[in-house]
C-alpha positions in Angstrom: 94.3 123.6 115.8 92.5 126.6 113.9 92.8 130.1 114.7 90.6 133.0 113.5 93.8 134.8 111.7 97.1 133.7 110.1 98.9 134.5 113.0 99.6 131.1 113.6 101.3 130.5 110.2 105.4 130.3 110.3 106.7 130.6 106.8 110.4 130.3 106.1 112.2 130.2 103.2 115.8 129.3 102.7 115.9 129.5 106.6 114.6 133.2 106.8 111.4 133.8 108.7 108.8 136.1 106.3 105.1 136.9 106.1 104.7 136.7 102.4 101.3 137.3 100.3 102.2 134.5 97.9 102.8 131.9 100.6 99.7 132.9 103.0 98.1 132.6 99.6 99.4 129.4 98.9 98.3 128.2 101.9 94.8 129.3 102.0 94.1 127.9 98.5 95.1 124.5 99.4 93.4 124.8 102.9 90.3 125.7 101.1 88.8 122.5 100.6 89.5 121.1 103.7 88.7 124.4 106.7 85.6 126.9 107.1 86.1 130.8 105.0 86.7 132.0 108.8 89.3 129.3 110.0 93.2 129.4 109.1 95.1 126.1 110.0 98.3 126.2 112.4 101.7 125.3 110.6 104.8 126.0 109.9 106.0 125.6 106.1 110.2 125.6 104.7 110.7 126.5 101.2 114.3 126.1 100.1 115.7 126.7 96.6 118.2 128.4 94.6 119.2 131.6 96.4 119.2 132.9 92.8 115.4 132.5 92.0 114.0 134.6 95.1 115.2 138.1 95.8 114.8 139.0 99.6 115.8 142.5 99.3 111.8 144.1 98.3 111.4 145.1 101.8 112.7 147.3 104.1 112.2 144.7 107.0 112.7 141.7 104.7 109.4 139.8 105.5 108.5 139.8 102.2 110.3 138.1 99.1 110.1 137.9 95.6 110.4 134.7 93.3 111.6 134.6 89.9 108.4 131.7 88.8 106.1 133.0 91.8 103.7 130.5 90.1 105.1 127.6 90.2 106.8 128.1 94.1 102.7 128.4 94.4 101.8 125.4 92.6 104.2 123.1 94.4 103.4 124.2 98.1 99.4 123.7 97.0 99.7 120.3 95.8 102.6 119.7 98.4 100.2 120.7 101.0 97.5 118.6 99.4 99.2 115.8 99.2 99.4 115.4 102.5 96.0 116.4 103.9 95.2 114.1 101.1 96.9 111.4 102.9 95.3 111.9 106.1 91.6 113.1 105.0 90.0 109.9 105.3 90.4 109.6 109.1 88.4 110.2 111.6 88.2 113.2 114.2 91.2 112.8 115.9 89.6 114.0 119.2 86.4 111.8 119.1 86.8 109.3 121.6 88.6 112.1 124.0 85.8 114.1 123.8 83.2 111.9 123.9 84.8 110.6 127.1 85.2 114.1 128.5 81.5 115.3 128.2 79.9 111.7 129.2 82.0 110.4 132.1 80.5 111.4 135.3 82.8 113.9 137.3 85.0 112.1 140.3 87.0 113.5 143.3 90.0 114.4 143.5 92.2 111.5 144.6 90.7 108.8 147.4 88.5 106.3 147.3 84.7 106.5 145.8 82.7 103.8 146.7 81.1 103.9 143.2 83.7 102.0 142.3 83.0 99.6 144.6 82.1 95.8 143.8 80.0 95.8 146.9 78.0 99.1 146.2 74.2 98.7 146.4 72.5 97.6 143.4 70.3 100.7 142.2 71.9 103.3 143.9 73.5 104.6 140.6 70.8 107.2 140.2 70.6 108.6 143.4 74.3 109.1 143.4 74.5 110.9 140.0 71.7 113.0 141.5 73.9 113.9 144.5 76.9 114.5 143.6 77.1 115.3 139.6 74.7 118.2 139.8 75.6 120.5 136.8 77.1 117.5 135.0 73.7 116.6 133.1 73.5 113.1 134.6 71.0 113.9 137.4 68.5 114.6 134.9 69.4 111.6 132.8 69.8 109.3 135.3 65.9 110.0 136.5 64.4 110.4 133.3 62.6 107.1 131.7 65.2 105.9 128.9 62.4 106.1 125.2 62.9 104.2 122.9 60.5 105.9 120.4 63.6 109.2 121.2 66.2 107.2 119.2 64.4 107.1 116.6 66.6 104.0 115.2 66.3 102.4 111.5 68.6 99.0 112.2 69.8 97.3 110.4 71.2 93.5 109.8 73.7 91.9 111.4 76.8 92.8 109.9 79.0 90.4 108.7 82.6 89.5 109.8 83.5 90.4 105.9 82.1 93.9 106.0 83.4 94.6 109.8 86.8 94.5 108.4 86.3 97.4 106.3 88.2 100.7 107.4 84.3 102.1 108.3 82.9 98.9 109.2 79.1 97.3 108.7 76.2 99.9 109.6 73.7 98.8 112.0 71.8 101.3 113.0 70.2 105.0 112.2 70.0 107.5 114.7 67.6 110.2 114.5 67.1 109.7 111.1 70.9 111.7 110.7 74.0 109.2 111.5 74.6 106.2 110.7 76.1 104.0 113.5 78.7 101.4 111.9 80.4 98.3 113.6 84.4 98.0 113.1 86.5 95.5 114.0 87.8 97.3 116.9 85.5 99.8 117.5 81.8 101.8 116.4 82.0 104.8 113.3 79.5 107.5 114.0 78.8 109.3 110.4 76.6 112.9 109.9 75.0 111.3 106.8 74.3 114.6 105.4 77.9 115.8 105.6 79.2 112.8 104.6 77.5 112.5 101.7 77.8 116.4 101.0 81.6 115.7 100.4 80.7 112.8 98.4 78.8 115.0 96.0 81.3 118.0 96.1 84.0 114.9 94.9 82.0 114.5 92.2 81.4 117.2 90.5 84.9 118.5 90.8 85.8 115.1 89.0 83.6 115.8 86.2 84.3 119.1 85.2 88.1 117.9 85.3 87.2 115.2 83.2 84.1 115.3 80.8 81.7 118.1 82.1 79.3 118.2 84.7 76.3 115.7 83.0 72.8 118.2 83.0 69.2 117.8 83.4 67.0 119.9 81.5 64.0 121.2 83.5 60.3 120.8 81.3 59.4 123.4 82.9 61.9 126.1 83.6 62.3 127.3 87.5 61.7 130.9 87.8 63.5 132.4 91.0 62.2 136.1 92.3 65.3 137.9 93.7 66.2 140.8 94.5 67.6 143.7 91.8 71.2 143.0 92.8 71.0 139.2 93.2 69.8 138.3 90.4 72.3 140.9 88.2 75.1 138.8 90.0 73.3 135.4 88.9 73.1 137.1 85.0 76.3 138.0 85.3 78.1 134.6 86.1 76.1 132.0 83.8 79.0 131.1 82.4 80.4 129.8 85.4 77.1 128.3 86.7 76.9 126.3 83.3 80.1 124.7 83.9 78.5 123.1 86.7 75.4 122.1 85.0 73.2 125.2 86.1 72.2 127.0 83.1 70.8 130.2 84.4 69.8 133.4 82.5 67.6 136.9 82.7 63.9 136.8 82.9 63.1 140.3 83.4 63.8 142.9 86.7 64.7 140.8 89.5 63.7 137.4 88.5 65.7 134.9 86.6 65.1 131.3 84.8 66.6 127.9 85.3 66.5 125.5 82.5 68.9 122.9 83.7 70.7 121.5 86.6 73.3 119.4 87.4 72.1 115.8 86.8 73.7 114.3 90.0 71.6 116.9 92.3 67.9 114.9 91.3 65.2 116.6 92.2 66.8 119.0 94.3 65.4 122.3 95.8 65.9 124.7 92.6 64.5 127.5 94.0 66.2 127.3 97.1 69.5 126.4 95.4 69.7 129.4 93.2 68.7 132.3 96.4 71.7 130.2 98.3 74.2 130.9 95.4 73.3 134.4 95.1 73.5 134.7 98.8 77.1 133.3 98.3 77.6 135.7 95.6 76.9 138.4 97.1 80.0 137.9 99.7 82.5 137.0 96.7 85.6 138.6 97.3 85.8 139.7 93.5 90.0 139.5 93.8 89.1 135.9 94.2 90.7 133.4 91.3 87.8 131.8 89.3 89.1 128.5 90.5 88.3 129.2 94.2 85.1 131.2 92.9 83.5 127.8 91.1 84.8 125.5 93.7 82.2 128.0 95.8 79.8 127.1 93.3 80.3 123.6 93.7 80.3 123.4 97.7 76.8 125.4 97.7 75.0 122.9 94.8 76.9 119.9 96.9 75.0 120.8 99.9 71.9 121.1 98.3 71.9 117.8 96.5 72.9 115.7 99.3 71.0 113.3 101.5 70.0 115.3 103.8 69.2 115.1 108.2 65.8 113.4 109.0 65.7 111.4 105.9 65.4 107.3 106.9 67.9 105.2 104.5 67.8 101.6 104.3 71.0 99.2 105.4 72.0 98.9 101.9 71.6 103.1 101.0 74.1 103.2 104.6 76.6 100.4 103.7 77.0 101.8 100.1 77.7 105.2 101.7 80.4 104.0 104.0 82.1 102.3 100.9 81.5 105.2 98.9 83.5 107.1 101.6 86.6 104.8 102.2 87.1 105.6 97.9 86.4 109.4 98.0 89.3 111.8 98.8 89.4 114.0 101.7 86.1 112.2 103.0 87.0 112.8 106.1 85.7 116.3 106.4 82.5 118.1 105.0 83.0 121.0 102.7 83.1 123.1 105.9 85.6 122.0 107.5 83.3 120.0 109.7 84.0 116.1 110.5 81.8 113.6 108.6 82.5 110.9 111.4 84.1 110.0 114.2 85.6 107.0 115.9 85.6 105.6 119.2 87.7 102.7 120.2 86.8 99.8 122.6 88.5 101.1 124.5 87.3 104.1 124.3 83.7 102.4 125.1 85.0 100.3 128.0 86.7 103.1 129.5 83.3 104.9 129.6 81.8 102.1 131.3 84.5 101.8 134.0 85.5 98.8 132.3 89.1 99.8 132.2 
C-alpha cells in the first residue's frame, strides 16, 4: 500500500513512538529505487540500541531524537531496508491475478441460481446474455464485436520447451502489441511490459559500473548540439561532472545551446537530443538539498529510460527469452524505475477460475 504523504510511516525507537527527519530520511533513500518521487510506502520500522547513543530529550514533545553516529543508524536501516525489498523484488505483482479476475469476470447476482452456469444452457446464448445483463461491465460490446486477429498484433514464438518452462519466468511464446511479452511457466503464464522490464535492466547496469569500473562511453563523430532554454542548459553546464560519470560528457556551446560528445556506451544509438531536454527537464525539479547520490541515481533512471527497448518495437523469441533470463539475475527486477511492475503473474488457477473452470 502507498500513500501520497508519510503519514503512514510508524517509527519507533527503543519502544518510543517519534517522527524523526533522519529516519523518514532513511526510509525514503532506501525506498527510492523501488516507489514513484510522489509515493511513500506503509511501514512500521523498530530501532533499538544503547540508550546511551540517542538522546530523546531535543524536543519539547519528544518526537524527535538525536543519535550519537546519526550516520551510521542511517546506513543500517538503508541497507536493512534493502535487504529485504531486495529479497522480494524479483516477484511478480502481488495483486495480478486478483485484479485481472476482478475487471474480466462478468458480474453475477447476488446469491441463487444463474442458469449461466448451467450444463444445459443453449449453445450460443453467451452473447446475448452478456448483452442483457452485464451492461456497463464492457462485455456487451465485446461479446458482439468480431474477435481480429490482425488487433493482437502477436510475434509467436516456438514451442517452449519443458527445460525453459521450469524457469522462475518461464519460455516466451508470444508478443502482444508489439509491448509484452507473454511467457509460459510451469504453473502458470508471465505477462512482462518489455520496456519497463528492460528499463530496470539498464538502470542495474549502469549503477554496477560506476560502482565498479566506470560507465564504458561512446564518443559521438559528430557532436549533438541541443537548443535549450537560457536556464536549462546553465543547469546542464553546471553538472558535467556528474553527467560524465555516467558516460554523458556534456559542455557549453554558446547562449542556450550545449554539445554532447559522448554517451554512455550501453544506451546505442539512443535519442541524444531527446535524452539531454529530459535531463534538464529533470533538473530543473532537483530538490538542490538532495545528496549527490540520490541526484546521479536521477541521472541514471532518466538515461535508463531512454536507452531501453522500447513499446511497439517487435523482438524475436530469442531477444524475449534472453530478457526473461536477464531478469530472473537482475536485482529488484521486479519493478521499473518508477515504481511500476515489470510483470505480472497469473496462476492456473487463476486462468481456470476465469473460465468458470473452478
Amino acid at each position: 500500500m502507498l500513500f501520497r504523504s508519510a503519514l503512514g510511516q510508524y517509527l519507533f525507537v527503543n519502544g518510543r513512538p517519534v517522527r524523526d527527519k533522519l529516519l523518514l530520511g532513511a526510509v525514503r533513500g532506501a525506498y527510492a529505487d523501488h516507489l514513484p518521487r510522489d509515493r511513500h510506502p506503509v511501514l512500521a520500522l523498530f530501532v533499538t540500541l544503547d540508550p546511551h547513543e540517542v538522546d530523546v530529550n531535543v524536543h519539547p514533545a519528544k518526537t524527535e531524537v538525536r543519535f550519537r553516529d546519526g550516520g551510521l543508524v542511517r546506513g543500517l536501516i538503508v541497507r536493512g531496508i534493502h535487504d529485504a525489498l531486495a529479497h522480494g523484488a524479483q516477484r511478480a505483482a502481488t495483486t495480478g491475478g486478483t485484479a485481472t479476475l476482478a475487471a474480466l469476470r462478468p458480474d453475477r447476482p447476488a446469491g441463487g441460481w444463474d442458469w449461466r452456469d448451467s450444463p444445459m444452457r443453449p449453445a450460443g446464448s453467451v452473447a446475448g446474455a452478456a448483452t442483457t445483463r452485464d451492461r456497463g461491465s464492457g462485455f456487451a460490446e465485446t461479446a458482439q464485436a468480431p474477435f481480429l486477429v490482425d488487433a493482437v498484433s502477436a510475434a509467436v514464438a516456438a514451442a517452449p520447451s519443458p527445460t525453459a518452462i521450469e524457469n522462475r519466468l518461464g519460455a516466451a511464446v508470444a508478443q502482444v502489441h508489439d509491448s509484452y511479452v507473454v511467457a509460459q511457466t510451469r504453473d502458470g503464464v508471465v505477462i512482462v511490459d518489455q520496456h519497463a522490464a528492460h528499463e530496470r535492466l539498464v538502470y542495474e547496469r549502469l549503477k554496477g559500473q560506476i560502482e565498479n569500473s566506470g560507465v564504458a562511453r561512446q564518443i559521438l563523430l559528430i557532436p549533438a548540439i541541443v537548443d535549450l532554454d537560457d536556464a536549462d542548459a546553465e543547469r546542464l553546464a553546471a553538472r558535467t561532472d556528474e553527467l560524465a560519470r555516467y558516460g554523458l560528457v556534456v559542455e557549453p556551446f554558446g547562449p542556450g545551446a550545449v554539445a554532447v560528445r559522448e554517451t554512455p556506451a550501453m544506451l546505442g544509438d539512443a535519442d541524444v537530443v531527446a535524452l539531454v531536454r529530459d535531463l534538464a527537464e529533470h533538473l530543473a525539479e532537483w530538490d538542490e538539498t538532495l545528496p549527490l547520490e540520490r541526484r546521479l541515481m536521477h541521472v541514471a533512471a532518466t538515461m535508463a529510460c531512454h536507452g531501453s527497448v522500447r513499446a511497439g518495437r517487435r523482438l524475436k523469441p530469442e531477444e524475449m527469452n534472453a530478457l526473461l533470463r536477464t531478469m530472473e539475475a537482475t536485482p529488484n527486477s521486479g519493478q521499473c524505475n518508477h515504481g511500476r511492475p515489470t510483470y505480472v503473474e497469473l496462476k492456473l488457477g487463476d486462468i481456470e477460475r476465469l473460465f468458470g473452470r473452478r
